[in-house]
N, C-alpha and C positions, 0 to 999 in steps of 0.2 A: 366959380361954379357954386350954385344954392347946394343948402341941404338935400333937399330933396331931388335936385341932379345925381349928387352923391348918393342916395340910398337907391336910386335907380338903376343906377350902372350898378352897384352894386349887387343886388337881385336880378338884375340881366348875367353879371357874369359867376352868379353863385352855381347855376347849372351846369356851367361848365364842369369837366372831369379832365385832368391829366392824371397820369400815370406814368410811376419810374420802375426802375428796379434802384431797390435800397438796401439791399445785400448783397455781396458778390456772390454769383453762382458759386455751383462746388465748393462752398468754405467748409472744411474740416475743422472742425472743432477738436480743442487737446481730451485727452481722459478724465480732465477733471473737472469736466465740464458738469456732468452728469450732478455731480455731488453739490457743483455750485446750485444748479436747476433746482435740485432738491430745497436746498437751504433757502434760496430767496423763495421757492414757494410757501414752505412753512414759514419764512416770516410775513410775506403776505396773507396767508388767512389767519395767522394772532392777529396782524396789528385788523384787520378786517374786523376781528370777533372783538375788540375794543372797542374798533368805532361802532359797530352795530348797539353795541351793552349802554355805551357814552351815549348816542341817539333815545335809547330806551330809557334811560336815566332821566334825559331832558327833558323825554315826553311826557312822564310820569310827574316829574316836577311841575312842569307847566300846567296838569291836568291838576294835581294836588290843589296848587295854589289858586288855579281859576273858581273850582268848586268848593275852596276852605271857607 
């Protein structure tokens, strides 16, 4: 099959949609769940507010040195 057979079928079958279930219903979660929740969301908006700051850094840099 060419290339472009291949990128064919594949854009014919990108429309497609399946659908699962990928949790079990009713799953009970223990008591400590809550606390885990908590914690990885505070580490997701530090490490987030790093990458944004690192981004701005770069930007800054890039812009310095273009116009130094």
């Amino acid at each position: 099959m060419t290339f472009v057979g291949c990128i064919t079928i594949a854009l014919a079958l990108a429309g497609t949609v399946f659908s699962a279930t990928v949790q079990k219903p009713n799953i009970v979660l223990p008591p400590s769940a809550a606390a885990n929740r908590a914690a990885v969301e505070k580490i997701y908006i530090e490490s987030y507010a790093a990458y944004k700051l690192v981004q701005h850094v770069q930007y800054f840099v890039i812009c310095y040195s273009t116009y130094r």
